[in-house]
Z-matrix of the N, CA and C atoms (Angstrom, degrees):
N
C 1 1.456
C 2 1.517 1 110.71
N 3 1.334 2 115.42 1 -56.50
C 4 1.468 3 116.85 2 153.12
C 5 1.465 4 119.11 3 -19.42
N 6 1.246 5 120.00 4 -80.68
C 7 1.256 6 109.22 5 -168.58
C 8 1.928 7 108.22 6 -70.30
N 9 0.741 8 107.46 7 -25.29
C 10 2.148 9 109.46 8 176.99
C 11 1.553 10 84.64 9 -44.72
N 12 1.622 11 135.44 10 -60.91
C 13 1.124 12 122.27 11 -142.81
C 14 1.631 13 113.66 12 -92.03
N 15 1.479 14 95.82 13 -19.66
C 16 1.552 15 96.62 14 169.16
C 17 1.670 16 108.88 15 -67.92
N 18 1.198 17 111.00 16 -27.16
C 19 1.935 18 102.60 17 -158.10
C 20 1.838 19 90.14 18 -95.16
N 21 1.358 20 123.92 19 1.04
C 22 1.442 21 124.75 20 160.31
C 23 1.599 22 114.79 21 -106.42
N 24 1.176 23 120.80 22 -22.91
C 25 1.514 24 109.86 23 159.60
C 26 1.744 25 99.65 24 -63.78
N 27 1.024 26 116.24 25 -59.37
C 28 1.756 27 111.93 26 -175.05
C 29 1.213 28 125.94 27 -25.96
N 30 1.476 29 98.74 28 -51.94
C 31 1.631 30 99.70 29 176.24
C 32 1.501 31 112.07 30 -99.57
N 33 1.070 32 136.14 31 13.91
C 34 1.365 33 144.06 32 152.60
C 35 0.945 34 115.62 33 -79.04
N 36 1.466 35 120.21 34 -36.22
C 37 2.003 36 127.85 35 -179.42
C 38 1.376 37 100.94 36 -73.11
N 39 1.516 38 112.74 37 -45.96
C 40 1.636 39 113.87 38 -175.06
C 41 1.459 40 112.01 39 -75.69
N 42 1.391 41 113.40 40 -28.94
C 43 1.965 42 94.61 41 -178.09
C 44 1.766 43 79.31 42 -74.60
N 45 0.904 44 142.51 43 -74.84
C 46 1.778 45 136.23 44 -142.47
C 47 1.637 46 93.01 45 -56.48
N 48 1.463 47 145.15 46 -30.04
C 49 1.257 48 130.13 47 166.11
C 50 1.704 49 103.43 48 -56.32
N 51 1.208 50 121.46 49 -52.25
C 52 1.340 51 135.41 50 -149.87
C 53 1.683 52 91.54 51 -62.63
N 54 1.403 53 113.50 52 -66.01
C 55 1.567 54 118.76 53 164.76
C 56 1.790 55 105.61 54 -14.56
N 57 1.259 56 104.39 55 -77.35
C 58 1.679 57 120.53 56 -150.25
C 59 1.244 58 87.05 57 -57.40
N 60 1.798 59 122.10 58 -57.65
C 61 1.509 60 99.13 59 -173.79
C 62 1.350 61 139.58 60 -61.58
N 63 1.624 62 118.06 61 -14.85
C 64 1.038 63 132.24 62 -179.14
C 65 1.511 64 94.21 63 -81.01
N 66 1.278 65 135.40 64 -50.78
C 67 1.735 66 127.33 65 172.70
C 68 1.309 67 108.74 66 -39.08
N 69 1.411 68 109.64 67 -57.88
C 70 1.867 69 107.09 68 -173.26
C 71 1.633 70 101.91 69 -75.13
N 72 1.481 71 138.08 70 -11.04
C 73 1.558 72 99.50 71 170.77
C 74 1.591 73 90.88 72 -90.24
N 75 1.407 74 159.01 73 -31.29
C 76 1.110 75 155.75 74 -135.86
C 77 1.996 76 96.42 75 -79.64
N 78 1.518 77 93.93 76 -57.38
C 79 1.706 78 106.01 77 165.85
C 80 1.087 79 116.48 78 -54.33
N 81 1.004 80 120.71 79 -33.57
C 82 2.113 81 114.98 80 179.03
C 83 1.844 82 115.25 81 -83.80
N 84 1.533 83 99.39 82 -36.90
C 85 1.448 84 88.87 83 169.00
C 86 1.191 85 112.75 84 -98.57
N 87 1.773 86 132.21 85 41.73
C 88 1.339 87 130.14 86 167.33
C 89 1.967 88 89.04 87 -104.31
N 90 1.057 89 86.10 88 -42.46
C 91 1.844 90 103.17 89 -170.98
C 92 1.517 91 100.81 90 -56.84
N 93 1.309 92 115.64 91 -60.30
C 94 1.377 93 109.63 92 -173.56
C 95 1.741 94 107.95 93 -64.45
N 96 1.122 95 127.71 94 -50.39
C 97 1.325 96 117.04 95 153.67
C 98 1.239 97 127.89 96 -15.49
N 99 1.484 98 114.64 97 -65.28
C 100 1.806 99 115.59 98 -173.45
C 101 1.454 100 110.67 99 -75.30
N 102 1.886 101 116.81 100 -18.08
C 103 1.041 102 119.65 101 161.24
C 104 1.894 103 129.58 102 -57.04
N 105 1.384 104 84.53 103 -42.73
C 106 1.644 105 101.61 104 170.84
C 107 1.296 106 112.07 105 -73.43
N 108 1.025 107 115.38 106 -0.88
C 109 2.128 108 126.09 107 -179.83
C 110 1.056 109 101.57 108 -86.67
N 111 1.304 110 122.40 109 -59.51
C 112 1.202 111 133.04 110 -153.66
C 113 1.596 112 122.95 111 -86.43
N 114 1.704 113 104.24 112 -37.94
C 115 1.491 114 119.78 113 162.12
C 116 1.661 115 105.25 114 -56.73
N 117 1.271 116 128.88 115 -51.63
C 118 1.539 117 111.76 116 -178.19
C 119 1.870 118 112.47 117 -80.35
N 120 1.031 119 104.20 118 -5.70
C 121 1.793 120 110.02 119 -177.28
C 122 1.939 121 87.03 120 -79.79
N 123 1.344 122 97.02 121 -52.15
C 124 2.014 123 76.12 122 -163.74
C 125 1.549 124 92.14 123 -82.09
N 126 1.345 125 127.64 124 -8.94
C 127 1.881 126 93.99 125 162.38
C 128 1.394 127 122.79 126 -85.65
N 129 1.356 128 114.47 127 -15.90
C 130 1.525 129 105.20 128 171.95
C 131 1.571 130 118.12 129 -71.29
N 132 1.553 131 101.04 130 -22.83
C 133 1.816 132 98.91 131 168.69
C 134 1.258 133 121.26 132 -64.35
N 135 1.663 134 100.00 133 -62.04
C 136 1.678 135 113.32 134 160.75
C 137 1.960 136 115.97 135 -18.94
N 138 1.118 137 112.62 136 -61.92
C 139 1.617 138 133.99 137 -170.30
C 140 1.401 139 105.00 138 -70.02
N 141 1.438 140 111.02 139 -42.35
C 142 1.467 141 100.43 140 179.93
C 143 2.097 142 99.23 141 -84.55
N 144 1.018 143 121.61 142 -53.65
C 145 1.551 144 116.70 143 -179.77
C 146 1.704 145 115.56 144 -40.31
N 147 1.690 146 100.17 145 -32.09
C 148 1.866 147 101.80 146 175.97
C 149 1.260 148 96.91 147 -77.53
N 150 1.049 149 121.45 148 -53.58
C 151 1.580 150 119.16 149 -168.17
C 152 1.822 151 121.88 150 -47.85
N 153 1.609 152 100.94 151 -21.56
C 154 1.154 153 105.07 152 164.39
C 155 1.477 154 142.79 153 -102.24
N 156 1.705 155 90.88 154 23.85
C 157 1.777 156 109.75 155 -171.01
C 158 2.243 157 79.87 156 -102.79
N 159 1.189 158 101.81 157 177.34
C 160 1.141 159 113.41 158 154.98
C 161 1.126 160 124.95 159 -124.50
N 162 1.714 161 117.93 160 2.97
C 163 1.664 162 94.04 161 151.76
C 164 1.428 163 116.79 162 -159.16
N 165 1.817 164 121.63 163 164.26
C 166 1.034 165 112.73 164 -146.66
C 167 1.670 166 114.70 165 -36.46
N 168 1.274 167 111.17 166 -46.78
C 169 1.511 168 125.67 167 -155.29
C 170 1.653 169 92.99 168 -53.68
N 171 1.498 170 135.79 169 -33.45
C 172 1.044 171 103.73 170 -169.79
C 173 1.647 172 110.23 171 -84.71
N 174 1.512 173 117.63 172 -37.13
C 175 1.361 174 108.84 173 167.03
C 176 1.696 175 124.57 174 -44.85
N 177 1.587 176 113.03 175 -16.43
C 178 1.904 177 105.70 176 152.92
C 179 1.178 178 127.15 177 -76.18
N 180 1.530 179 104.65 178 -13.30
C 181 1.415 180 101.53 179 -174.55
C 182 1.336 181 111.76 180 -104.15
N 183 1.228 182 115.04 181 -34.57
C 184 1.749 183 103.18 182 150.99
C 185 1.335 184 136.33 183 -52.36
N 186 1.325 185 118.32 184 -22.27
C 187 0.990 186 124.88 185 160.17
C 188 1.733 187 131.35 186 -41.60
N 189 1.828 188 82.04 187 -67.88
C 190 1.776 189 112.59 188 -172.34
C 191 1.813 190 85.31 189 -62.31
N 192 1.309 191 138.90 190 -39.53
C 193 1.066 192 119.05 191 -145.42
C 194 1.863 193 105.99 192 -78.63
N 195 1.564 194 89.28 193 -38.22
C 196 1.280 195 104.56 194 -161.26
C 197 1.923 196 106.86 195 -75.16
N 198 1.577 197 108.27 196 -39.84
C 199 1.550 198 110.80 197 160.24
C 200 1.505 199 122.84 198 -43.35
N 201 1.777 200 117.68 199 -47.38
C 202 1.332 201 113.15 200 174.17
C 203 1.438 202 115.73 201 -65.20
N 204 1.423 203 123.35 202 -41.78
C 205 1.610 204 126.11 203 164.15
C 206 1.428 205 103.38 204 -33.12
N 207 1.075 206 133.87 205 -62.54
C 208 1.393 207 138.02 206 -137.07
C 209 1.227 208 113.27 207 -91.19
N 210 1.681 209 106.37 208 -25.95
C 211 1.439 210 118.61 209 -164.13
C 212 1.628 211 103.21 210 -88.89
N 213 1.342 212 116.75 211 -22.02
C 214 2.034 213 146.39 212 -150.94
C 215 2.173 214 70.97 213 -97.73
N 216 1.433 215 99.73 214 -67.31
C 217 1.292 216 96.21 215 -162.44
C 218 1.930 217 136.72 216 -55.19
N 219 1.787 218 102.11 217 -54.96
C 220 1.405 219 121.44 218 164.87
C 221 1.651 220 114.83 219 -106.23
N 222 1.572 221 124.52 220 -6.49
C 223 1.152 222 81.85 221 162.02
C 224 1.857 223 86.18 222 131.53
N 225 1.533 224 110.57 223 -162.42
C 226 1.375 225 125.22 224 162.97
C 227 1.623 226 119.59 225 -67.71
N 228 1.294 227 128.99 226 122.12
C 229 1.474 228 111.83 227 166.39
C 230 1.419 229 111.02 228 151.49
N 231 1.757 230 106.61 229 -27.40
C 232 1.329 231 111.41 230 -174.89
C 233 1.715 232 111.93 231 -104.32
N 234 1.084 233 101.59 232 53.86
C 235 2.038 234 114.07 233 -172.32
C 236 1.275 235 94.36 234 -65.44
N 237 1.526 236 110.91 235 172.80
C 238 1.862 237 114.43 236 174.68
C 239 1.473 238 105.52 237 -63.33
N 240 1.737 239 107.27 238 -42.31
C 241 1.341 240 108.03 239 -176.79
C 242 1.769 241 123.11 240 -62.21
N 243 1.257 242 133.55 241 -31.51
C 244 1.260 243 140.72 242 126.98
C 245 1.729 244 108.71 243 -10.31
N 246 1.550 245 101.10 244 -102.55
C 247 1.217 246 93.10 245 -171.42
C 248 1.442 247 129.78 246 -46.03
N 249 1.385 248 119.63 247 -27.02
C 250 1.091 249 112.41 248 -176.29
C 251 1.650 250 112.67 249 -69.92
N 252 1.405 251 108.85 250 -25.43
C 253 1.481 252 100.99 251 -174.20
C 254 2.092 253 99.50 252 -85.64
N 255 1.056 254 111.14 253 -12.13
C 256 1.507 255 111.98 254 158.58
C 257 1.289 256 112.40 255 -55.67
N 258 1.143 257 147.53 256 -56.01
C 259 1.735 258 173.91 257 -162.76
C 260 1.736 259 78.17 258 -68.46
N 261 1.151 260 112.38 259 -91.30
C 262 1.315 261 109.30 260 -163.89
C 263 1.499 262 114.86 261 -54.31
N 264 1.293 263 145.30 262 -31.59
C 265 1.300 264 146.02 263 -170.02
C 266 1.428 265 95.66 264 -69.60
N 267 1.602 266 118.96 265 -33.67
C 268 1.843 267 109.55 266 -173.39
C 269 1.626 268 103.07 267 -88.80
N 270 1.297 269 96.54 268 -12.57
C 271 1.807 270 85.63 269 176.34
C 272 1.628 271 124.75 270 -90.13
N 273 1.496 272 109.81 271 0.34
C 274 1.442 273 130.46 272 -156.49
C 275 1.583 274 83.67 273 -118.16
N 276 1.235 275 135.41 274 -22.23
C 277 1.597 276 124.88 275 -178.47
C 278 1.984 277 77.67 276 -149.67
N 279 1.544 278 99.85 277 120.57
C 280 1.961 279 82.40 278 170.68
C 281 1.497 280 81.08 279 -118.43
N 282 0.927 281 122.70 280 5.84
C 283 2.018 282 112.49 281 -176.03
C 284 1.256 283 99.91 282 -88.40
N 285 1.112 284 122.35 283 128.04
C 286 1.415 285 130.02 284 158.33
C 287 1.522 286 124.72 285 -40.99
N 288 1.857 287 111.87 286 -58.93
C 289 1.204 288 114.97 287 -179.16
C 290 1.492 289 106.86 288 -57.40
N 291 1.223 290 129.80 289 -49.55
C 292 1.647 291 125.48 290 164.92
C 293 0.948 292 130.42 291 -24.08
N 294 1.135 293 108.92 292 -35.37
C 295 1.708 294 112.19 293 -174.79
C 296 1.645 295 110.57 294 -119.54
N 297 1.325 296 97.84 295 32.30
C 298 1.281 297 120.76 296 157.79
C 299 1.296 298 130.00 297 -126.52
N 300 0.932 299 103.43 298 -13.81
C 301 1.736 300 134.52 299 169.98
C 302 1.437 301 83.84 300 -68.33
N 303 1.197 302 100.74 301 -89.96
C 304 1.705 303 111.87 302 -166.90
C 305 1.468 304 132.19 303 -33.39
N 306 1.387 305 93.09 304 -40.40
C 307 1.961 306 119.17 305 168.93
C 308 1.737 307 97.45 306 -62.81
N 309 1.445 308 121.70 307 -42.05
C 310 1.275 309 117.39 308 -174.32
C 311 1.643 310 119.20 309 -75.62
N 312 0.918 311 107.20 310 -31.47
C 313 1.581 312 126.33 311 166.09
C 314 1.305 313 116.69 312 -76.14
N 315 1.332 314 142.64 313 -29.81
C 316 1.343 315 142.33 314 130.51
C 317 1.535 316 136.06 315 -32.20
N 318 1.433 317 97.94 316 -43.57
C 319 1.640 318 105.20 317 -179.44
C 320 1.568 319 94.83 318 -71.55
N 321 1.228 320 108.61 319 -55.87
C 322 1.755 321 116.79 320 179.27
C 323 1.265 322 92.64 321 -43.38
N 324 1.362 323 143.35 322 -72.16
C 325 1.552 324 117.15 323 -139.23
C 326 1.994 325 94.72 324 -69.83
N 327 1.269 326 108.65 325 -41.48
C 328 1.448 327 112.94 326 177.78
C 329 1.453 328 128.48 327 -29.86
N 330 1.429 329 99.51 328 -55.97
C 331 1.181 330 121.82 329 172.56
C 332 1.741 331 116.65 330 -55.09
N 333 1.225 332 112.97 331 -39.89
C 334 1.279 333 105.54 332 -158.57
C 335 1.318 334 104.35 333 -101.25
């Protein structure tokens, strides 16, 4: 009887592991998603705010200004070099539906 219940805890422990891991990749590619939302949302602001300086120097200085905000505010993550590759990620896809396409084709390869 002993052993009947060990070789059914086994596979009871492993589907309820199997569960959790499927929760934590389902949570990571929801996360990386809203991450990918959000990285092209502050470069399309970025792009439109340069676009309304007339010259380069002020699109650096919006930059520097807006990185120290961010960095004072959340923390590590929002460097010039960050944002700047934000700026460029909305100018390399500026369509929205595109980069939803793409987010959708990502989860797919993830998934499978």
């Amino acid at each position: 009887m002993k052993n009947l219940t060990s070789v059914n805890n086994h596979g009871f422990t492993h589907e309820v592991m199997q569960l959790i891991h499927a929760a934590k990749q389902r949570a990571a590619i929801a996360v990386n998603a809203e991450l990918t939302l959000l990285y092209w949302q502050v470069g399309q602001r970025i792009r439109q705010e340069v676009l309304n300086g007339e010259r380069a120097d002020y699109g650096k200085q919006v930059i520097a200004n807006l990185s120290k905000a961010l960095t004072e505010q959340f923390g590590k993550g929002w460097g010039k070099t960050q944002l700047n590759y934000c700026a460029k990620f909305a100018e390399v896809f500026p369509n929205l539906e595109i980069l939803h396409a793409l987010r959708g084709q990502l989860i797919a390869l993830k998934l499978n």
